[in-house]
C-alpha positions in Angstrom: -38.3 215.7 -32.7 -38.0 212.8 -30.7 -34.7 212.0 -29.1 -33.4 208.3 -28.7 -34.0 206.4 -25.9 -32.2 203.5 -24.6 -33.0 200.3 -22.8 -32.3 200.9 -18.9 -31.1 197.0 -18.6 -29.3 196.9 -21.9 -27.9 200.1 -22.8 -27.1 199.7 -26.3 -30.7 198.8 -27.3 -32.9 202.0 -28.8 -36.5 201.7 -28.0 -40.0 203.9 -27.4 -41.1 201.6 -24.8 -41.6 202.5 -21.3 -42.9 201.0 -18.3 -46.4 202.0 -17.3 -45.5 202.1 -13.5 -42.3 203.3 -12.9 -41.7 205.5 -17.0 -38.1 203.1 -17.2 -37.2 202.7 -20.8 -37.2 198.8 -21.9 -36.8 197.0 -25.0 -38.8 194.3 -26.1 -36.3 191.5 -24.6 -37.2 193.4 -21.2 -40.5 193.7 -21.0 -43.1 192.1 -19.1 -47.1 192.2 -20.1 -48.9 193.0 -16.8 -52.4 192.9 -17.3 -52.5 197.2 -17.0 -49.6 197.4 -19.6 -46.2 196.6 -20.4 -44.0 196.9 -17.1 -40.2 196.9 -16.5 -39.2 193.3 -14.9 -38.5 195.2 -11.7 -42.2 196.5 -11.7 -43.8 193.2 -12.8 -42.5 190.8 -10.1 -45.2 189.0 -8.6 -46.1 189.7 -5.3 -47.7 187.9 -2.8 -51.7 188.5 -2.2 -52.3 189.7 1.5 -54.8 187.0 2.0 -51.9 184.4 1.5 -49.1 186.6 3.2 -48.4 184.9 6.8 -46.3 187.2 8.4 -44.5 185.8 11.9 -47.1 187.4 14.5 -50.0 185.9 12.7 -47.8 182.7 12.3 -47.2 182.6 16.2 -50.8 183.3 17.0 -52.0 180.2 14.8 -49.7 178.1 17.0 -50.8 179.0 20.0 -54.2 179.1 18.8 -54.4 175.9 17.8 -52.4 174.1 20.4 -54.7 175.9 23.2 -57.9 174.6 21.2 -56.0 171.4 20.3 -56.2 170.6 23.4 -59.5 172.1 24.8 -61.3 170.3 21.6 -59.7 167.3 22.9 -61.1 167.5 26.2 -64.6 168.8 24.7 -65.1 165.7 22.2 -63.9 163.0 25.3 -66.5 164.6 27.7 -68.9 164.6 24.7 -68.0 161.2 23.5 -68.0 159.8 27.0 -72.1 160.9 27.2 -73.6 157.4 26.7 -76.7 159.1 23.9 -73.4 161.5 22.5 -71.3 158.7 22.0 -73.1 157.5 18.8 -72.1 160.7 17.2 -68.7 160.6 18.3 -67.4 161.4 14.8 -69.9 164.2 14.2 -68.4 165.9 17.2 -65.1 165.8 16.1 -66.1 167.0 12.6 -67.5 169.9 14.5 -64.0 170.2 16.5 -62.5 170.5 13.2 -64.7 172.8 11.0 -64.2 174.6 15.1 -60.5 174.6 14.9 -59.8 176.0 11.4 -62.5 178.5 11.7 -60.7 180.1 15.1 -57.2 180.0 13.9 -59.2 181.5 10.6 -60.4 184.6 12.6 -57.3 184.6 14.9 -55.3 185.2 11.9 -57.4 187.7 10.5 -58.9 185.4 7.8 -55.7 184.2 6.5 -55.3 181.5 4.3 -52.5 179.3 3.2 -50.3 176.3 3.8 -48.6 176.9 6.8 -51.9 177.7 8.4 -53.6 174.6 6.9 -50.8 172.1 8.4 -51.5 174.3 12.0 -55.1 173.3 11.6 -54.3 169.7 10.8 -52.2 169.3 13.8 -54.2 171.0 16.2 -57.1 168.4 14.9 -54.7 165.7 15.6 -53.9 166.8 18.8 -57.5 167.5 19.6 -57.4 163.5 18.8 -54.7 162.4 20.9 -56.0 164.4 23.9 -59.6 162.3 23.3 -58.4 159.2 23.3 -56.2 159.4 25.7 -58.9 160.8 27.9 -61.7 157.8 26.3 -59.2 155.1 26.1 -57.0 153.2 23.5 -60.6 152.0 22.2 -61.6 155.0 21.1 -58.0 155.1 18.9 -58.0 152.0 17.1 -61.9 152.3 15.7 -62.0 152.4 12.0 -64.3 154.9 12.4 -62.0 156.9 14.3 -59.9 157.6 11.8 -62.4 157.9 9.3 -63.4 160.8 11.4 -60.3 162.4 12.1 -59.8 162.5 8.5 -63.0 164.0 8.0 -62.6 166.7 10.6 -58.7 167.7 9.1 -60.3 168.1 5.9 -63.2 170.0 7.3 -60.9 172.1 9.2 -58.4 172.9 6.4 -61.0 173.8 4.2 -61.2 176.6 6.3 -58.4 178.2 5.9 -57.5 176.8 2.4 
């Protein structure tokens, strides 16, 4: 014979149903369709994929990632930029210092991805820019192409870890 069960979250509730992770009774009002079965609410929160999980150590070593590189990019596209046949492709350089910078905060985070890391990359970019033009000159900061470039190179570098 088959002896009643009740609900675990509402006692007064007879039901066959269990969860498929943890074997909790639940009623129908309970349950949660996973996509490996019906699960307990308990059992079916959503968790957070490890790709997109940015724990503190990983969070600190984006920082200092991307200020140390912020600042050597910086210094790399002014002595590139400063080059009289490199300074045509002043904004291909930074592109580069961008797609650069997210792809090292990238591996120094053990190919994480998320927001956090993508607003690192963004302002390491733009501190890779301030360092340049303040090593070039005001000039080099109020080109149009400039900042056409700098927002090329964020996006390029946020696309990396997106």
């Amino acid at each position: 014979m088959n002896e009643v069960t009740y609900c675990h979250r509402h006692p007064l509730t007879e039901t066959n149903l269990r969860c498929t992770k943890c074997d909790v009774a639940i009623c129908p009002n309970c349950m949660v369709h996973a996509p490996v079965g019906i699960r307990c609410p308990d059992c079916a929160r959503s968790m957070v994929i490890p790709t997109f999980d940015i724990r503190g150590q990983y969070k600190v070593r984006a920082v200092l990632v991307g200020v140390v590189f912020g600042i050597g990019g910086g210094f790399f596209w002014a002595t590139l930029s400063s080059t009289p046949f490199l300074s045509v492709f002043a904004w291909l350089i930074l592109a580069g210092v961008g797609y650069a910078n997210g792809e090292l905060i990238s591996r120094f985070t053990n190919r994480k991805r998320g927001q956090f890391l993508q607003i690192t990359t963004a302002g390491s970019v733009l501190l890779s820019y301030a360092v340049g033009v303040f090593l070039i000159g005001p000039s080099a900061g109020s080109n149009v192409f400039g900042w056409v470039a700098l927002v090329i190179a964020i996006y390029i570098g946020m696309g990396r870890v997106k």
